[in-house]
N, CA, C and O atoms as CSV, one atom per row, in Angstrom:
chain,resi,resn,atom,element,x,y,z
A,1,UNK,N,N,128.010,121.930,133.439
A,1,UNK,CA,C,127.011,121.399,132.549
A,1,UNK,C,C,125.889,120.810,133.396
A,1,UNK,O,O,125.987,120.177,134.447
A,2,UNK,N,N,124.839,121.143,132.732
A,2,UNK,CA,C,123.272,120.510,133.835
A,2,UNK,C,C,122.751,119.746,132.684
A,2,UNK,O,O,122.693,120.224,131.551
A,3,UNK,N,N,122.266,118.207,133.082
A,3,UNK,CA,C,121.404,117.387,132.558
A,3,UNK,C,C,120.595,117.434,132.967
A,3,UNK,O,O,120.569,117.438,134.197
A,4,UNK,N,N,119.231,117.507,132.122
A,4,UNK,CA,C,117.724,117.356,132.892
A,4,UNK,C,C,117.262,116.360,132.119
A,4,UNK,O,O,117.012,116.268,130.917
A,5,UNK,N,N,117.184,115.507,133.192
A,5,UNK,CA,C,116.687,113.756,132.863
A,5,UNK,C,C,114.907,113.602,132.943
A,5,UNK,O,O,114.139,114.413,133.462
A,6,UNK,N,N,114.718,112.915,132.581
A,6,UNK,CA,C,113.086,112.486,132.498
A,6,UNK,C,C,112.851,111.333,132.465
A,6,UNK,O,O,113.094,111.080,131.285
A,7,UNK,N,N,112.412,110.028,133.113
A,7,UNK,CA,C,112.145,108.861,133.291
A,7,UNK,C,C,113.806,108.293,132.516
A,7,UNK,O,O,113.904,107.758,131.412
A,8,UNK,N,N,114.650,108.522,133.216
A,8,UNK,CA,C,115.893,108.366,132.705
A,8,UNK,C,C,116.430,108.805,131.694
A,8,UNK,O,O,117.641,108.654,131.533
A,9,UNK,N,N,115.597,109.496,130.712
A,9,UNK,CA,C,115.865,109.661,129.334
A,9,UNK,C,C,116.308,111.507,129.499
A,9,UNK,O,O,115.732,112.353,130.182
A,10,UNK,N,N,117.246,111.631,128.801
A,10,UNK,CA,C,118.142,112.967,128.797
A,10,UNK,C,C,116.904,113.901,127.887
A,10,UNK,O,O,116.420,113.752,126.766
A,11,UNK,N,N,116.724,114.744,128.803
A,11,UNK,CA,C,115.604,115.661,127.715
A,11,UNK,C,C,116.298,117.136,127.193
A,11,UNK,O,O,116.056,117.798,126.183
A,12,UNK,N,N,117.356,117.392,128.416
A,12,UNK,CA,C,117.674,119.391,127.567
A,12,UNK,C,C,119.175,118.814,128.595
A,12,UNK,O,O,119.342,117.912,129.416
A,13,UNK,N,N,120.066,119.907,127.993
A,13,UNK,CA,C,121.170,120.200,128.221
A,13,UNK,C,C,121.657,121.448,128.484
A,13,UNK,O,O,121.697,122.417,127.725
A,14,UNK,N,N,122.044,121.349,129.678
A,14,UNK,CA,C,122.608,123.562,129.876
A,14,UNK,C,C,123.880,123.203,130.241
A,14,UNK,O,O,124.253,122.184,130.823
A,15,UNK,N,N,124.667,124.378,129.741
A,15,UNK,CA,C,126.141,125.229,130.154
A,15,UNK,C,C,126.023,126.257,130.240
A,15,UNK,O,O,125.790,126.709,129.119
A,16,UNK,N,N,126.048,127.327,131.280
A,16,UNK,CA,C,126.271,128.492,130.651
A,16,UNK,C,C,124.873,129.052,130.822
A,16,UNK,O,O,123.875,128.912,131.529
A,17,UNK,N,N,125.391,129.854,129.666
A,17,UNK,CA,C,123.410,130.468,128.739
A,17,UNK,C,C,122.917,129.638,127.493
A,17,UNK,O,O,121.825,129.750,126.936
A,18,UNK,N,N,123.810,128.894,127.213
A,18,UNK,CA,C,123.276,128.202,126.242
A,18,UNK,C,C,123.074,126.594,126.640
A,18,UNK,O,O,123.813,125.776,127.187
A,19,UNK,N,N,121.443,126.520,125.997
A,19,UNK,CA,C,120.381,125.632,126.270
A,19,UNK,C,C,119.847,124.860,125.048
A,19,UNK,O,O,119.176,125.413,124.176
A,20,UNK,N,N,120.195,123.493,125.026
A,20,UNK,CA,C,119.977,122.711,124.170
A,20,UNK,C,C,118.012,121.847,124.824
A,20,UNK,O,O,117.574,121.852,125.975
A,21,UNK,N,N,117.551,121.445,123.961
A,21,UNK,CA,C,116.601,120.295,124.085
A,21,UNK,C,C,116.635,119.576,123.346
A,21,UNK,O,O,116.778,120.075,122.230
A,22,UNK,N,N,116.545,118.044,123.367
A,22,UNK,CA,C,116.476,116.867,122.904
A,22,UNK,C,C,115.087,116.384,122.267
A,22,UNK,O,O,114.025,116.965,122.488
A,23,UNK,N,N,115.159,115.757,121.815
A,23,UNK,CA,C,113.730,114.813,120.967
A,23,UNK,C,C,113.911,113.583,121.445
A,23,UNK,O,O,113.102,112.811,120.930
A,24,UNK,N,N,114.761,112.970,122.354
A,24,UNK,CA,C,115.340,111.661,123.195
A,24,UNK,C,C,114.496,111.413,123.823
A,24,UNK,O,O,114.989,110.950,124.851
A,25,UNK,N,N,112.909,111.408,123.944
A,25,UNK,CA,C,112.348,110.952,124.496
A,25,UNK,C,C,111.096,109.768,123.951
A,25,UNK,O,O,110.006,110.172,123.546
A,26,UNK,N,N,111.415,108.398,124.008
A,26,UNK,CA,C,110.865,107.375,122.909
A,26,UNK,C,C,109.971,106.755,124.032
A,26,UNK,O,O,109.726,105.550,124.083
A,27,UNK,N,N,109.568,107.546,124.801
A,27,UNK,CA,C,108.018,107.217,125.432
A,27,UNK,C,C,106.874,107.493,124.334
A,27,UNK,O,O,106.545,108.510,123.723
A,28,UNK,N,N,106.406,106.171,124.337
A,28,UNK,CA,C,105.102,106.217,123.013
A,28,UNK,C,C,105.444,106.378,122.193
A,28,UNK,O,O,104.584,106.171,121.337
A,29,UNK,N,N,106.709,106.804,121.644
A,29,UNK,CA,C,107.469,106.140,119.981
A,29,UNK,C,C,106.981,104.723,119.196
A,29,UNK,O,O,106.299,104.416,118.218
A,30,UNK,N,N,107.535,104.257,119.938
A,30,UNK,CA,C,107.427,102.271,119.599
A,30,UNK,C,C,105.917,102.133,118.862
A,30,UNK,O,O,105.748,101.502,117.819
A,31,UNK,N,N,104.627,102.984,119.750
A,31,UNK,CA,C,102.946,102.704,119.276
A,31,UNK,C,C,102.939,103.624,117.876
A,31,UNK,O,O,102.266,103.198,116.937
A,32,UNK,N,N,103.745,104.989,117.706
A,32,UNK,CA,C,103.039,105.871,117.215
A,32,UNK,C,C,103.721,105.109,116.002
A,32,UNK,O,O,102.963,104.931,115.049
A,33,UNK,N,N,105.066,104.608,115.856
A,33,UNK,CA,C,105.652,103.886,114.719
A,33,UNK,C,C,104.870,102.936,114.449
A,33,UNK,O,O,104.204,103.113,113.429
A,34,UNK,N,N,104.671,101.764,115.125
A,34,UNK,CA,C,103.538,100.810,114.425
A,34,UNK,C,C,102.396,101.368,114.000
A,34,UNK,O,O,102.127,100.912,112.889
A,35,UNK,N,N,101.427,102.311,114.450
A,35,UNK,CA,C,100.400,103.028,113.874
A,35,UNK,C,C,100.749,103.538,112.249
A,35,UNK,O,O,100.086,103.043,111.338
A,36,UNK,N,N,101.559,104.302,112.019
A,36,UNK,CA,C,102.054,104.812,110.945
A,36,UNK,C,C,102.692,103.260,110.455
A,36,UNK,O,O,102.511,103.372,109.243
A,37,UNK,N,N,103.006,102.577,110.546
A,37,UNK,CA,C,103.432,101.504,109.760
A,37,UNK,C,C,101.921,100.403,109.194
A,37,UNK,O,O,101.807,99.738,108.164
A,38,UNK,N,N,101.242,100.535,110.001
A,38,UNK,CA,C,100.169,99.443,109.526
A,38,UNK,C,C,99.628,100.853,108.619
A,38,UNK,O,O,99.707,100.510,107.439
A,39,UNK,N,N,99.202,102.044,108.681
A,39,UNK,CA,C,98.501,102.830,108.115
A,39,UNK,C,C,99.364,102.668,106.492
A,39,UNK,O,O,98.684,102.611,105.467
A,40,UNK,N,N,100.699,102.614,106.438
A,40,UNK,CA,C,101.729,102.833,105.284
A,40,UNK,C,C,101.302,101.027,104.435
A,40,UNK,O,O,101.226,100.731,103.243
A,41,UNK,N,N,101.163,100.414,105.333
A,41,UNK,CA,C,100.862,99.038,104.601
A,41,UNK,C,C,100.016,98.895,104.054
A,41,UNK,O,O,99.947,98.349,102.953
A,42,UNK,N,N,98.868,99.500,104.891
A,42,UNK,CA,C,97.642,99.021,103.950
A,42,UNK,C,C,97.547,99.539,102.967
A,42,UNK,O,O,96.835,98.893,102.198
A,43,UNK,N,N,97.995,100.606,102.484
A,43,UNK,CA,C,97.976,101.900,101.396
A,43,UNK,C,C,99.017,100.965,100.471
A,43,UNK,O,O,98.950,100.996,99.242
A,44,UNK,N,N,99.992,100.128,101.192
A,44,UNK,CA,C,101.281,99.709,100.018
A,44,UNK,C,C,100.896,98.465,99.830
A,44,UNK,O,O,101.919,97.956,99.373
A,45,UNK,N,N,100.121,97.664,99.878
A,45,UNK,CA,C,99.367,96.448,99.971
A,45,UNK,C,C,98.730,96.328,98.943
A,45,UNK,O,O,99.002,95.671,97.938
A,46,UNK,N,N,97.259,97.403,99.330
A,46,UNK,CA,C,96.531,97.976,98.127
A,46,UNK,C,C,97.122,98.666,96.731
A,46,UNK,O,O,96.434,98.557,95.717
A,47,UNK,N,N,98.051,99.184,96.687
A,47,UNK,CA,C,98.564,99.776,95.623
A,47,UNK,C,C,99.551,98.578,94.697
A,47,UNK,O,O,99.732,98.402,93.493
A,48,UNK,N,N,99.972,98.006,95.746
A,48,UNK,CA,C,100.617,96.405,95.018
A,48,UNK,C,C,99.294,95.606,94.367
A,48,UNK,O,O,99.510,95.092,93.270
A,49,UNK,N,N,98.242,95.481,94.803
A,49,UNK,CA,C,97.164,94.940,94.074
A,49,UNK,C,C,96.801,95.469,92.812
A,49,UNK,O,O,96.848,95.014,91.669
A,50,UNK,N,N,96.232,97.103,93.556
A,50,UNK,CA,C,95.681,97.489,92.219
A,50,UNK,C,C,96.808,97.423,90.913
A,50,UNK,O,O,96.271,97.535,89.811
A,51,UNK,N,N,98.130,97.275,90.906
A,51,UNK,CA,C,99.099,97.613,90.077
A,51,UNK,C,C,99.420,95.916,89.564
A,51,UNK,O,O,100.123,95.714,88.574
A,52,UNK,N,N,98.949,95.017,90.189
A,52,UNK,CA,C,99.086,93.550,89.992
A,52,UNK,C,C,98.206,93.669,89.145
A,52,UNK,O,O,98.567,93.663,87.969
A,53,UNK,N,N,96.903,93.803,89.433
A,53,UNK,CA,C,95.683,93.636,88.433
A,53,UNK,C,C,95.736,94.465,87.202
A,53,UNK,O,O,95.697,94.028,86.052
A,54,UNK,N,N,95.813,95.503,87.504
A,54,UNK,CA,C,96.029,96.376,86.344
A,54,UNK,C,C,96.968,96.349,84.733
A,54,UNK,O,O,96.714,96.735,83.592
A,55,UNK,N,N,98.542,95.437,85.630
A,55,UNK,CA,C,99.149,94.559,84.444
A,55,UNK,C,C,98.900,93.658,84.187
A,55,UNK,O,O,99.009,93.352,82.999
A,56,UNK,N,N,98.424,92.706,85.131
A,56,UNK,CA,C,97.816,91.187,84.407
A,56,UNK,C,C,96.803,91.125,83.449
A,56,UNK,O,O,96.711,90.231,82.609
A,57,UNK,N,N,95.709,92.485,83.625
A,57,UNK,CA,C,94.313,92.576,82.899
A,57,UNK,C,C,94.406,93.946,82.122
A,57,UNK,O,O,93.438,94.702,82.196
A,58,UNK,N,N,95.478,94.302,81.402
A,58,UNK,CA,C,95.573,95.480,80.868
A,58,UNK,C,C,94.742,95.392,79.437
A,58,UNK,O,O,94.086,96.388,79.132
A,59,UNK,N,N,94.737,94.490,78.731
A,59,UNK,CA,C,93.814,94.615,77.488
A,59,UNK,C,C,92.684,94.468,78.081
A,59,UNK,O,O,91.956,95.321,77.572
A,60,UNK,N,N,91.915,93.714,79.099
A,60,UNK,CA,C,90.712,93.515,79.335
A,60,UNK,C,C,90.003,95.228,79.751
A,60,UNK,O,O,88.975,95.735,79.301
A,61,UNK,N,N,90.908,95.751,80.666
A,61,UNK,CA,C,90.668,96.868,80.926
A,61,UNK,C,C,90.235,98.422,79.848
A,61,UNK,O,O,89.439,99.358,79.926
A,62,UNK,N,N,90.886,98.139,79.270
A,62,UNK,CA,C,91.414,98.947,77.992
A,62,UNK,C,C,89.701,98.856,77.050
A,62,UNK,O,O,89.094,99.843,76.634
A,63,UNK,N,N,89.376,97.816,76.955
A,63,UNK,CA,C,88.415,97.739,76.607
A,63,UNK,C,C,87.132,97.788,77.226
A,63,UNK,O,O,86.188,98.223,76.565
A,64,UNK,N,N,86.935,97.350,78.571
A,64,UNK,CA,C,85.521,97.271,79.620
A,64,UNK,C,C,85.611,98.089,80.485
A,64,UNK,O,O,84.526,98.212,81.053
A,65,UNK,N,N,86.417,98.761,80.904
A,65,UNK,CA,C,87.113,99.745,81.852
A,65,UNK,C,C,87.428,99.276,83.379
A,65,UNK,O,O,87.350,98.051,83.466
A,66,UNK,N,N,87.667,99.731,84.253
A,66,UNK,CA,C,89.087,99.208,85.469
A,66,UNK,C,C,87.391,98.382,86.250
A,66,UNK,O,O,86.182,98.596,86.163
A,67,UNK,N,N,88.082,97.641,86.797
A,67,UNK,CA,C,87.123,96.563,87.503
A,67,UNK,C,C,86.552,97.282,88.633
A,67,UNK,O,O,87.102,98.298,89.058
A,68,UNK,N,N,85.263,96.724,89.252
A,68,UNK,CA,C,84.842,97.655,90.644
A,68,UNK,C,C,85.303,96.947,91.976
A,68,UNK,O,O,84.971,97.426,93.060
A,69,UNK,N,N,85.970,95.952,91.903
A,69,UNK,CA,C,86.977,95.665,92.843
A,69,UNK,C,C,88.249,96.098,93.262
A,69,UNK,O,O,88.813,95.802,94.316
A,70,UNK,N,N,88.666,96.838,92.334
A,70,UNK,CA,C,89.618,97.975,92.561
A,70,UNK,C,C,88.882,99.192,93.576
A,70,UNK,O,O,89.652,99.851,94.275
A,71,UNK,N,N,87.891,99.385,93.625
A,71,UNK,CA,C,87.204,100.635,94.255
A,71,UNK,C,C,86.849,99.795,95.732
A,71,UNK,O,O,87.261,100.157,96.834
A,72,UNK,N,N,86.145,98.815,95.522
A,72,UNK,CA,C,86.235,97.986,96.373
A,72,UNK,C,C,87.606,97.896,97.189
A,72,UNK,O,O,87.621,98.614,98.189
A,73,UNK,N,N,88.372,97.400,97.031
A,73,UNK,CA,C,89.917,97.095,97.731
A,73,UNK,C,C,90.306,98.408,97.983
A,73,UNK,O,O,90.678,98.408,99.157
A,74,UNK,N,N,90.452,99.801,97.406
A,74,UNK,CA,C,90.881,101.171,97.775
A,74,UNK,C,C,89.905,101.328,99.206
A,74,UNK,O,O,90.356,101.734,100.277
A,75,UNK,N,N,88.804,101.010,99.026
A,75,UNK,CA,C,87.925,101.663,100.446
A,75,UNK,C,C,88.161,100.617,101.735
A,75,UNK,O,O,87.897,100.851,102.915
A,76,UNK,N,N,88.672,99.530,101.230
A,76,UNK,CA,C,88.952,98.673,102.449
A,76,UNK,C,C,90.365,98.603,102.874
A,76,UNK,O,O,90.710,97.865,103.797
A,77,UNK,N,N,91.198,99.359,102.218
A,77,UNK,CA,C,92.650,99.695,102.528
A,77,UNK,C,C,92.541,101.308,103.318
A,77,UNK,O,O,93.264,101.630,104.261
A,78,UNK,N,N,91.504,102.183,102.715
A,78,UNK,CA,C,91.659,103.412,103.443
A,78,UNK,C,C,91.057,102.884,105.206
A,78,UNK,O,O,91.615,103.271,106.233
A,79,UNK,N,N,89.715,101.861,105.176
A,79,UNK,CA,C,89.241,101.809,106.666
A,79,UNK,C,C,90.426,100.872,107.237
A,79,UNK,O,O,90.584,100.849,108.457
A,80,UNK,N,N,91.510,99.873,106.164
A,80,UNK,CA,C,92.490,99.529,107.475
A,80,UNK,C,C,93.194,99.993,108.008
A,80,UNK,O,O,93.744,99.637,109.050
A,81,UNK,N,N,93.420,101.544,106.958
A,81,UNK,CA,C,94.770,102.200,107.275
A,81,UNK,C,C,93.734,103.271,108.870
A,81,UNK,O,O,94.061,103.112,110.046
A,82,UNK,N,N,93.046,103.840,108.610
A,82,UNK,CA,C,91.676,104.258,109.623
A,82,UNK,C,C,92.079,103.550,110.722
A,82,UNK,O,O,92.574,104.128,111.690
A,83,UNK,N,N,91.929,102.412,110.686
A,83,UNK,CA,C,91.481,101.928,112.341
A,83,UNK,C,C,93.495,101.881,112.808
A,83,UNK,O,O,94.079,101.483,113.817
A,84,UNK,N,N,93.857,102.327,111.859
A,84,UNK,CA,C,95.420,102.342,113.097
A,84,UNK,C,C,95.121,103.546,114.213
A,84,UNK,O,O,95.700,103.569,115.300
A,85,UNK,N,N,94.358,104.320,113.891
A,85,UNK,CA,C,93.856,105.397,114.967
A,85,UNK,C,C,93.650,105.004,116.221
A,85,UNK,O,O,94.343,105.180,117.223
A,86,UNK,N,N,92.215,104.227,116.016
A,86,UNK,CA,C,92.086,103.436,117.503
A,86,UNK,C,C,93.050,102.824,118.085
A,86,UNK,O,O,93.830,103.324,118.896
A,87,UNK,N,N,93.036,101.766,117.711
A,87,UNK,CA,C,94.435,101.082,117.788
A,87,UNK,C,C,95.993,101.578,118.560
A,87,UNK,O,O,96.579,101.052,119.507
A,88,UNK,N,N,96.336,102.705,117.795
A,88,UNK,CA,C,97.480,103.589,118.888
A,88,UNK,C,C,96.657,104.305,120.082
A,88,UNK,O,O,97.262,104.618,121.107
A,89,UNK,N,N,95.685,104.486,119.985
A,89,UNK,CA,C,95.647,105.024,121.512
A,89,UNK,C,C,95.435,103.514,122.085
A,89,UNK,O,O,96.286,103.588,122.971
A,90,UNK,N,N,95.020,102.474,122.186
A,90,UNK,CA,C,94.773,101.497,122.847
A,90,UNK,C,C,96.377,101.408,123.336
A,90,UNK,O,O,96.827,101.451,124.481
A,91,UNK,N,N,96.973,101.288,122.242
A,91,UNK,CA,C,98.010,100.693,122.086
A,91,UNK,C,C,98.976,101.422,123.371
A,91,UNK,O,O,99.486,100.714,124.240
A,92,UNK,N,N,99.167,103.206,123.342
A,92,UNK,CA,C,99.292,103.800,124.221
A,92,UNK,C,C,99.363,102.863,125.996
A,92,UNK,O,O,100.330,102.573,126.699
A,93,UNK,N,N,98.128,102.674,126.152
A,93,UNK,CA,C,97.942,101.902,127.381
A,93,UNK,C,C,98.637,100.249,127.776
A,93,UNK,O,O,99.195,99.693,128.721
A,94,UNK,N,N,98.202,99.955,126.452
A,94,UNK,CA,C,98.653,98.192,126.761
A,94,UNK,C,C,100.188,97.643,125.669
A,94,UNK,O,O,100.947,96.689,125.839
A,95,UNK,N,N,100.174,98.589,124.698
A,95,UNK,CA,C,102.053,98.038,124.124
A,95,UNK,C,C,101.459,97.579,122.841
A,95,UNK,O,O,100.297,97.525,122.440
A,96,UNK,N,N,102.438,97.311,122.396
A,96,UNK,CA,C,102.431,96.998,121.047
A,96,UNK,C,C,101.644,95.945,120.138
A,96,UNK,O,O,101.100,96.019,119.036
A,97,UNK,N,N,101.827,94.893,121.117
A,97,UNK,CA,C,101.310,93.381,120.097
A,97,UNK,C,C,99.874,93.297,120.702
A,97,UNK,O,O,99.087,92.416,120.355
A,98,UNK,N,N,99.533,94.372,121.736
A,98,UNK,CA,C,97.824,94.192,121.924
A,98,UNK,C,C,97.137,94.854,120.551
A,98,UNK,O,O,96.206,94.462,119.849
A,99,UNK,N,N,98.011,96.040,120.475
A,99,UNK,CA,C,97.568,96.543,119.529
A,99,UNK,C,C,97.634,96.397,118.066
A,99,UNK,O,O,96.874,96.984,117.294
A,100,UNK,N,N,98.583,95.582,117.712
A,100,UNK,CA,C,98.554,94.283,116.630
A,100,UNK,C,C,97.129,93.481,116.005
A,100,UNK,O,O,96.453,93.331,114.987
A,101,UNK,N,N,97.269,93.029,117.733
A,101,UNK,CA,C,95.912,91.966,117.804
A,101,UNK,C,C,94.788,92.644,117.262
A,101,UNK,O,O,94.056,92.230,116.363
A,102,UNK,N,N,94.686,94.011,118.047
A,102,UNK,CA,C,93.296,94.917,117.962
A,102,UNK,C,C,92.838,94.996,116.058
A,102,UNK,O,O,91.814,94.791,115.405
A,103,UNK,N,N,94.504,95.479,115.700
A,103,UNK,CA,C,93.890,96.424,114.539
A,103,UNK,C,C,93.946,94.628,113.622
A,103,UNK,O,O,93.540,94.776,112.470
A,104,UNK,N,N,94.111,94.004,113.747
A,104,UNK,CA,C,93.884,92.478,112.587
A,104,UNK,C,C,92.259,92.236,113.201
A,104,UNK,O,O,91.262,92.420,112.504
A,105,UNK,N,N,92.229,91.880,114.347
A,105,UNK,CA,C,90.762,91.738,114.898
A,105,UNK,C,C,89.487,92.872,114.197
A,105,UNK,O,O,88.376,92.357,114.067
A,106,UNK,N,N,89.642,94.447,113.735
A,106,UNK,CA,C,89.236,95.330,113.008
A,106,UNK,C,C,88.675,95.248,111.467
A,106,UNK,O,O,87.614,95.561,110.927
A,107,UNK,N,N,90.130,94.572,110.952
A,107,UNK,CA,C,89.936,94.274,109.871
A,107,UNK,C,C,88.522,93.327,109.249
A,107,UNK,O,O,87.721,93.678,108.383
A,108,UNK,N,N,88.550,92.454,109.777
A,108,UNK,CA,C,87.029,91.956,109.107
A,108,UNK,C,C,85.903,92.595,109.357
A,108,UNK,O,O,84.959,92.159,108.697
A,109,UNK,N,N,85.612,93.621,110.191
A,109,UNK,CA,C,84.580,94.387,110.559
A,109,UNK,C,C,84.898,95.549,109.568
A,109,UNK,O,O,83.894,96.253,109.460
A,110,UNK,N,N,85.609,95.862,109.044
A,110,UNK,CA,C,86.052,96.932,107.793
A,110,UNK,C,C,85.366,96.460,106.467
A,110,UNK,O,O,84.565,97.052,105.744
A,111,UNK,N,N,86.064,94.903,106.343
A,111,UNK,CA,C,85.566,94.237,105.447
A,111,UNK,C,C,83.809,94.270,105.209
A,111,UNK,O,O,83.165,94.580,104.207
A,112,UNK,N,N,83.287,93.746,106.784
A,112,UNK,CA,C,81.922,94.068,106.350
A,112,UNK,C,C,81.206,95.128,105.863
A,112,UNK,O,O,80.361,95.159,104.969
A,113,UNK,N,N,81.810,96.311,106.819
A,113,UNK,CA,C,81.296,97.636,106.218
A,113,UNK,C,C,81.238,98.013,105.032
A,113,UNK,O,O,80.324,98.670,104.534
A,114,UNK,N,N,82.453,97.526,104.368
A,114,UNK,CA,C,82.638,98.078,103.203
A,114,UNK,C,C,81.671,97.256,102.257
A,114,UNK,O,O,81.019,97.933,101.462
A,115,UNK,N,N,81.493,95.879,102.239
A,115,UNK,CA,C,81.066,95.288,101.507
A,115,UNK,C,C,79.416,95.789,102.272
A,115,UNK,O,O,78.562,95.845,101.388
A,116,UNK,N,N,79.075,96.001,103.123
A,116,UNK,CA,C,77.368,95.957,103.098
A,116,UNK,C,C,77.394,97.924,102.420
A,116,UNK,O,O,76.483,98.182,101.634
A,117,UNK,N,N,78.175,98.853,102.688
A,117,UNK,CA,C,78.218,100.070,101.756
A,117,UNK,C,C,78.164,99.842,100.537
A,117,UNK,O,O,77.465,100.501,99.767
A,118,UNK,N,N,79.015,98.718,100.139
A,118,UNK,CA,C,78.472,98.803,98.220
A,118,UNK,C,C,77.120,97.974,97.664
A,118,UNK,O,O,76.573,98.214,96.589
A,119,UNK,N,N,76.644,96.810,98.753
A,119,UNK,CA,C,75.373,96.589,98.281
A,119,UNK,C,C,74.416,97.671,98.693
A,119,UNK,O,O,73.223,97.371,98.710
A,120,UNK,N,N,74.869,99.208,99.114
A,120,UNK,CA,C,73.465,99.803,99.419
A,120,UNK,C,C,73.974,101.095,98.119
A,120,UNK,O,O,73.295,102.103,97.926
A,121,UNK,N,N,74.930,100.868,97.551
A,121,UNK,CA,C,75.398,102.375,97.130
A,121,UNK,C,C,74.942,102.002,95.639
A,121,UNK,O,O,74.870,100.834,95.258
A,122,UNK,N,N,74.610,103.221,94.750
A,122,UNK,CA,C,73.845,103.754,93.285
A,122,UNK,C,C,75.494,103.895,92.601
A,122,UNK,O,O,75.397,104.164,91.403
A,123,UNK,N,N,76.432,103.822,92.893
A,123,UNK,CA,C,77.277,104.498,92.642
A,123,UNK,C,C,77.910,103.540,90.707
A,123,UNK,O,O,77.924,102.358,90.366
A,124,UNK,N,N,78.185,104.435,90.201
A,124,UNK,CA,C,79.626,103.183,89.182
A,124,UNK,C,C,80.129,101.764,89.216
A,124,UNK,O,O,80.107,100.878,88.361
A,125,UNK,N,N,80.658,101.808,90.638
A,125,UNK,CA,C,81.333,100.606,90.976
A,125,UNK,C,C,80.271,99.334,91.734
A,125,UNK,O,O,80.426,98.116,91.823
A,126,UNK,N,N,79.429,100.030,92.092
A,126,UNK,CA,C,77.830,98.747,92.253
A,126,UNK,C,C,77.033,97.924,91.374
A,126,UNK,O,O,76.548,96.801,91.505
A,127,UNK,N,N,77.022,99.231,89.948
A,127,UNK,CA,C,76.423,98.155,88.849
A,127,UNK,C,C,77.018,97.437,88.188
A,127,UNK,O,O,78.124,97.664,87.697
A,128,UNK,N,N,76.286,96.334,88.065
A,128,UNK,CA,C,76.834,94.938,87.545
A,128,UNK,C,C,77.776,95.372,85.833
A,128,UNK,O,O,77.405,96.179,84.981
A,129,UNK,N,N,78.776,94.673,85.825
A,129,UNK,CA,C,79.165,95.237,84.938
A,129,UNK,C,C,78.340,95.089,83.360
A,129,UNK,O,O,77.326,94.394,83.301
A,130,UNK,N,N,78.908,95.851,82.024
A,130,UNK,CA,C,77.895,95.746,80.825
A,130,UNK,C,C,79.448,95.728,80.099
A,130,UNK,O,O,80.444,96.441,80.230
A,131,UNK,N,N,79.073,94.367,79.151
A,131,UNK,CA,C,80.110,93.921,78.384
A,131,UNK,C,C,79.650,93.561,77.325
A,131,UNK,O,O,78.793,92.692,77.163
A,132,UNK,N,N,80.434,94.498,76.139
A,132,UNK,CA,C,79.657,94.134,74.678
A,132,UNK,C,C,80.386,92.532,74.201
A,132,UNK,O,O,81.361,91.781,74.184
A,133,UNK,N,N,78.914,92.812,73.846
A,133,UNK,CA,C,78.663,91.276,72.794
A,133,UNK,C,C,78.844,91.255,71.939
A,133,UNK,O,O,78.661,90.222,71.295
């Protein structure tokens, strides 16, 4: 039997003619999991909101239609889930809790964007709302 090791970690296995390879290699695992975990939060964060608001204000809704802070909070959950991008490659280089730091440090610069995009945007969710009298 032949082991072929890689920074200690067992990568393929031979006997014979028959040749196994492994997925045993959790170099840059640890970043690419936190990346995909902050990206899964912000999406499950936001969806806990919009679904909070949505039952607390269900007659209000029903009648004036869904608030533009819901559109609001969806675009600032897609740029937090976004900047896990940067973030894992940083993260790549320096480990995990730099890259923690990075993508929370991100977040209010998301925040701004998003909020100076809806004071420039024509869109639905910009005009002030119209509520009968």
């Amino acid at each position: 039997m032949t082991v072929t090791l890689r920074r200690d970690y067992v990568t393929a296995v031979r006997q014979g003619k028959v040749f196994q390879e492994t997925a045993d290699t959790p170099e840059g695992e640890p970043v690419f999991m936190c990346a995909l975990a902050l990206a899964v939060i912000s999406g499950g964060a936001y969806g806990l909101y919009a679904g909070v608001t949505a039952l607390d204000r269900a007659r209000r809704h029903v009648v004036w239609d869904l608030p533009a802070t819901l559109v609001t909070r969806g675009n600032e959950a897609a740029g937090a889930a976004l900047c896990a991008l940067p973030t894992a490659a940083v993260g790549l280089f320096t480990g995990v809790p730099v890259m923690l730091v990075l993508w929370l440090g991100l977040l209010p610069l998301v925040r701004w964007i998003v909020q100076r995009q809806q004071q420039r945007s024509t869109g639905r969710h910009a005009r002030p709302p119209v509520h009968p009298v």
